[in-house]
N, C-alpha and C positions, 0 to 999 in steps of 0.2 A: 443574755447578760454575762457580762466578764466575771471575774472572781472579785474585781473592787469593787464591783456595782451592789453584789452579793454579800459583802462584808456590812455588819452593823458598826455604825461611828457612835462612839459617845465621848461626849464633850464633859472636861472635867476643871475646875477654875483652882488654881492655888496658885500661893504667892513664893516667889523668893526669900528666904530669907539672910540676913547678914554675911554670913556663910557659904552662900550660895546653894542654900539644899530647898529639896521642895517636898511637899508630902504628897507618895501616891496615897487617894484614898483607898481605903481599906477593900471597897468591893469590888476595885479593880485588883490589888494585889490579889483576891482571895479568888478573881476569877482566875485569873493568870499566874495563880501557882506560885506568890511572893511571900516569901514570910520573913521578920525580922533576921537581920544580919545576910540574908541572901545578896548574890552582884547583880547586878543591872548593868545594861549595855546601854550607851548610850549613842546614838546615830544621829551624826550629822548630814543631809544632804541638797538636793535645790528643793526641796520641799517643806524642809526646817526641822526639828531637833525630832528623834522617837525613842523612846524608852523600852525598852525587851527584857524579858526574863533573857536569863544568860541561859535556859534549854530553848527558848524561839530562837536565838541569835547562835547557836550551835544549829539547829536546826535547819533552819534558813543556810548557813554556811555548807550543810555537808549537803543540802540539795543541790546550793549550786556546784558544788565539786563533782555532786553525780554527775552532772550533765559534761563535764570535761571529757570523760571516756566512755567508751559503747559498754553497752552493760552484760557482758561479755566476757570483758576484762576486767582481772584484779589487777592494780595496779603493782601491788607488795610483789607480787610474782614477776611483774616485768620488770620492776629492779631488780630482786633476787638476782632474774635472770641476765641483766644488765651486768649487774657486780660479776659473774661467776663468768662469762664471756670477759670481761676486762681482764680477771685472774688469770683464766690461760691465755691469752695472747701475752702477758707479760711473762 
């Protein structure tokens, strides 16, 4: 089994209102770490809209970034070192 096969889905019904806001229930925010005034992310994609704690959607963001360079590399260091190679040649 993959990792979406392994995730549990739950299905949750609320409506729009005027405003366009919708209410997560409560024992989703309380699973996932939402407490009033908190942000939410909201994602659009061919799949249709998802809601994320802004630490999953940070999360999710710096995994995919790991995977840009060998892990190996800091990247802070190779601009440093970028920068300072620019300096003396100028």
């Amino acid at each position: 089994m993959d990792a979406m096969e392994k995730q549990e889905h739950r299905v949750y019904h609320t409506k729009v209102d005027s405003s366009g806001r919708i209410v997560i229930p409560a024992e989703a925010r309380q699973r996932n770490h939402i407490a009033e005034g908190d942000t939410v992310v909201v994602v659009e994609d061919g799949q249709g809209l998802h809601v994320k704690s802004f630490d999953q959607a940070l999360a999710e963001a710096q995994e995919y970034f790991a995977t840009l360079a060998p892990a190996d590399v800091v990247l802070s260091d190779e601009i440093i070192a970028d920068r300072r190679s620019k300096r003396e040649r100028d």
